[in-house]
C-alpha positions as CSV (number, residue, x, y, z in Angstrom):
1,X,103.2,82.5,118.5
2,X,99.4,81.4,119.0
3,X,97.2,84.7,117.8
4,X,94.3,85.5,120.3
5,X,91.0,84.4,118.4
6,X,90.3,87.8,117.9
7,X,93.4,88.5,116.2
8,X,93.0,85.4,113.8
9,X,89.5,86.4,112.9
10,X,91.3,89.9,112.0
11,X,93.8,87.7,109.7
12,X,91.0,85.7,108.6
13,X,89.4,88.7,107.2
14,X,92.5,90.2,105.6
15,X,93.0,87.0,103.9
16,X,89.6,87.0,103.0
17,X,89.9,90.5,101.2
18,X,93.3,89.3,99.6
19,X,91.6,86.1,98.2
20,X,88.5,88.4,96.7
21,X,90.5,90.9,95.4
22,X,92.6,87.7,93.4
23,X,89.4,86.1,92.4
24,X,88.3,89.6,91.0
25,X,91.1,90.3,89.2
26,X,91.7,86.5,88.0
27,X,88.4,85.9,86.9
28,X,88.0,89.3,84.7
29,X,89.7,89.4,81.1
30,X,93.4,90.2,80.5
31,X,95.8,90.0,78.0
32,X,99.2,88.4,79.5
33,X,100.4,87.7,82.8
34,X,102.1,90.2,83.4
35,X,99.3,92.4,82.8
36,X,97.8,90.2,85.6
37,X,100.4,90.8,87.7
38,X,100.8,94.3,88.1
39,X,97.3,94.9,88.6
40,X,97.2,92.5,91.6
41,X,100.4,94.1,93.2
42,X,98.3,97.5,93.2
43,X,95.6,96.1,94.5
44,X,96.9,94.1,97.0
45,X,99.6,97.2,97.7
46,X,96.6,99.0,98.5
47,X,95.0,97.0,100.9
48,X,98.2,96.7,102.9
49,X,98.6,100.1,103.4
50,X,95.4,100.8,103.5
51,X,95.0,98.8,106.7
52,X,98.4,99.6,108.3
53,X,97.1,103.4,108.4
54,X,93.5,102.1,109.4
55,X,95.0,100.5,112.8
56,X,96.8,103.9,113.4
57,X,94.4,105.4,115.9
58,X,93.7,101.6,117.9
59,X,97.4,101.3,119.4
60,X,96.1,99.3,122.8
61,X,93.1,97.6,120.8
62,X,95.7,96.0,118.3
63,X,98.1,94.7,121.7
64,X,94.9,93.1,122.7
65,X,93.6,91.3,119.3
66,X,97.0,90.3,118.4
67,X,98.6,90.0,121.4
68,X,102.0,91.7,119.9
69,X,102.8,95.5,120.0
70,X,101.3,97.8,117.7
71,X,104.5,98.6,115.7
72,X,104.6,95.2,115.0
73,X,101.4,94.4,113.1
74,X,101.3,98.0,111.7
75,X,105.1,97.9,110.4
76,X,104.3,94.2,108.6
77,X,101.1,95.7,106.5
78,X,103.6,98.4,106.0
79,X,106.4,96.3,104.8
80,X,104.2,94.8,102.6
81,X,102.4,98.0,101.4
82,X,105.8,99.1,100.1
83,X,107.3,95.8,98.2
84,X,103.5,95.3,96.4
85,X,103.6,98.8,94.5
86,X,107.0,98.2,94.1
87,X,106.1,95.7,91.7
88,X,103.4,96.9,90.3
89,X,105.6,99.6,87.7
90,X,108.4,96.8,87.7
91,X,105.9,94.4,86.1
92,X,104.0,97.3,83.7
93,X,108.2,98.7,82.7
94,X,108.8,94.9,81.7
95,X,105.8,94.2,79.7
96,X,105.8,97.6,78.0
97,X,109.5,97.2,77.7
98,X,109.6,101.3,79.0
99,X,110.6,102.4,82.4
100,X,108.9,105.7,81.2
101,X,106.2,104.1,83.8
102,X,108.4,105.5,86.9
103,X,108.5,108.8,86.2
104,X,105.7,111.6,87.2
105,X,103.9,113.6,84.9
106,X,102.5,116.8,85.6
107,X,100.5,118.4,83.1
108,X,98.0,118.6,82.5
109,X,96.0,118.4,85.3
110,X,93.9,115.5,84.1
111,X,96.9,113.3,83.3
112,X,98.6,114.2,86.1
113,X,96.0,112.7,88.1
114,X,95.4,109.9,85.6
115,X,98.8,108.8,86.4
116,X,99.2,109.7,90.3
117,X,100.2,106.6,91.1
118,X,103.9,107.3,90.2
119,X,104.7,110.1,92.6
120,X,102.2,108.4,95.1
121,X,105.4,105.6,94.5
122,X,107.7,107.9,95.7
123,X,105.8,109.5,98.3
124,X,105.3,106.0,100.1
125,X,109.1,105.5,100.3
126,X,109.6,109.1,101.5
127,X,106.8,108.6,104.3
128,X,108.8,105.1,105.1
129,X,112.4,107.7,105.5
130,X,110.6,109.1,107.7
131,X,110.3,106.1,109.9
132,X,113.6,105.4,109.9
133,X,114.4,109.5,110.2
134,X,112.7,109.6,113.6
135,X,115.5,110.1,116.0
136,X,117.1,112.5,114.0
137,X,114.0,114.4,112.9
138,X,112.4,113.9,116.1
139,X,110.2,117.4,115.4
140,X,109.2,116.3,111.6
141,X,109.2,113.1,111.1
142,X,105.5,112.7,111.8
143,X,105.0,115.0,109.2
144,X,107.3,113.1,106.8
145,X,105.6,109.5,107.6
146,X,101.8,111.4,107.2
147,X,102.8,112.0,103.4
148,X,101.4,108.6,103.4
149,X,97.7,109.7,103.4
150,X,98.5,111.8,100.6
151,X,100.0,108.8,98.6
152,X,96.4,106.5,99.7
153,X,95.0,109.8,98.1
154,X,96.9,110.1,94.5
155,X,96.8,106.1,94.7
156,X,92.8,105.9,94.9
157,X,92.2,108.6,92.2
158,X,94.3,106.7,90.2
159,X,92.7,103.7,90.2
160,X,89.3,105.1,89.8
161,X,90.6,107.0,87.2
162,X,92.6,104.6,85.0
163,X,92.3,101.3,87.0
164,X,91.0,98.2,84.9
165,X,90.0,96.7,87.9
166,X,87.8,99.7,89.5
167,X,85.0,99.0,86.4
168,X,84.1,96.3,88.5
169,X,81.6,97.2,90.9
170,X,83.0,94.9,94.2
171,X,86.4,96.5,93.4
172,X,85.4,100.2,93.2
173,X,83.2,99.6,96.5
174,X,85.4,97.9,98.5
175,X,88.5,100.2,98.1
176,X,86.5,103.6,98.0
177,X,85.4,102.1,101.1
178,X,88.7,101.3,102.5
179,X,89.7,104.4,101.4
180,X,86.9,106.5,103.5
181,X,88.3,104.7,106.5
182,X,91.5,105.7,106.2
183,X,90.3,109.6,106.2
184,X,88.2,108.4,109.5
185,X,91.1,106.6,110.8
186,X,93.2,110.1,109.8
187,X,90.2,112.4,111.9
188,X,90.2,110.2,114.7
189,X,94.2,109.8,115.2
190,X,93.8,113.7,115.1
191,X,91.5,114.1,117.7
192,X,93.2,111.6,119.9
193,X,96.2,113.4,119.5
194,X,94.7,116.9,120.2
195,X,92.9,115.2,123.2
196,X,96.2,114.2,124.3
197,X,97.5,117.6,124.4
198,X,94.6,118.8,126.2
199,X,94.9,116.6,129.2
200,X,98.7,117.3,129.3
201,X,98.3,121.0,129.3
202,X,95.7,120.4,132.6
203,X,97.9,118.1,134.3
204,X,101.0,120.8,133.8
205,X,98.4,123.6,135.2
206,X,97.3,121.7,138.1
207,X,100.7,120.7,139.0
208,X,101.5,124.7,138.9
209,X,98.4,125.5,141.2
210,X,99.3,122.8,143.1
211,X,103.0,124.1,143.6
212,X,101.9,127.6,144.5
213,X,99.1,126.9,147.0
214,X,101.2,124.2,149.3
């Protein structure tokens, strides 16, 4: 299927930030390849989701740049979003030799932020359950699937905290950025939704008035 040209600008400039984010990480100093690997499979597990939650609140503006429904494009960042952190601990287990990397820590405070990006693991595969939850959650699941934004959050502190990659200046700015737009996005999707309620509440009340004075 052809992409309207607005859609493959769009890709153009996802691929864009894939290929900076590689010539970042690529071009800085490392130690081994697996080192290598596991910080671009953050990074670029970042981005995904980043984006997928970013196009939230533009449901008809996404049918028109890509010419496909929304669920579409925002379920293939997704999809990627959730195999690219997967890989991330896989690759730091292997070259530490200690799967110690997959599981949370706590306390203290510091450390548990330090190292966030474990439960944020888990939280992005429980926000993903609640995708496939939805017809038998029908009340929660959006509640479930938000738990999302909370992994972003625990995710981004983590980086900045610990993150080899967030010394460098084009890093940090480009994913704090990306970041602050996915609370806008959060806000906006928010407000649309409250909106939503607003104008159904008026249409129920006017068909009332309307049913009483015939």
């Amino acid at each position: 299927m052809t992409l309207p040209r607005a859609g493959a600008v769009f890709a153009a400039v996802v691929l864009a930030l894939y290929a900076l984010v590689a010539a970042v990480v690529l071009t800085a100093p490392y130690g081994d390849p697996i080192h290598v690997i596991a910080r671009l499979t953050a990074l670029w597990g970042f981005l995904a989701l980043a984006i997928a939650a970013i196009l939230t609140p533009f449901l008809r503006e996404i049918m028109k740049v890509f010419g496909r429904p929304f669920l579409a494009v925002h379920h293939t960042f997704a999809a990627v979003g959730l195999l690219l952190p997967t890989m991330h601990p896989v690759a730091l287990a292997i070259g530490a030799m200690n799967p110690a990397v997959f599981i949370p820590v706590f306390s203290p405070w510091g450390r548990f932020w330090a190292l966030a990006g474990r439960p944020a693991l888990y939280l992005i595969y429980i926000a993903f359950a609640g995708i496939l939850l939805r017809k038998y959650i029908p009340k929660y699941w959006r509640w479930v699937h938000g738990l999302m934004y909370v992994a972003l959050l625990f995710a981004i502190v983590h980086g900045n905290l610990i993150g080899d990659d967030f010394e460098n200046p084009i890093i940090w700015v480009l994913f704090n950025t990306l970041f602050a737009l996915v609370v806008a996005a959060f806000v906006l999707k928010r407000w649309q939704m409250t909106q939503k309620k607003r104008a159904s509440v008026r249409s129920d009340t006017s068909k009332k008035r309307s049913s009483r004075n015939p």
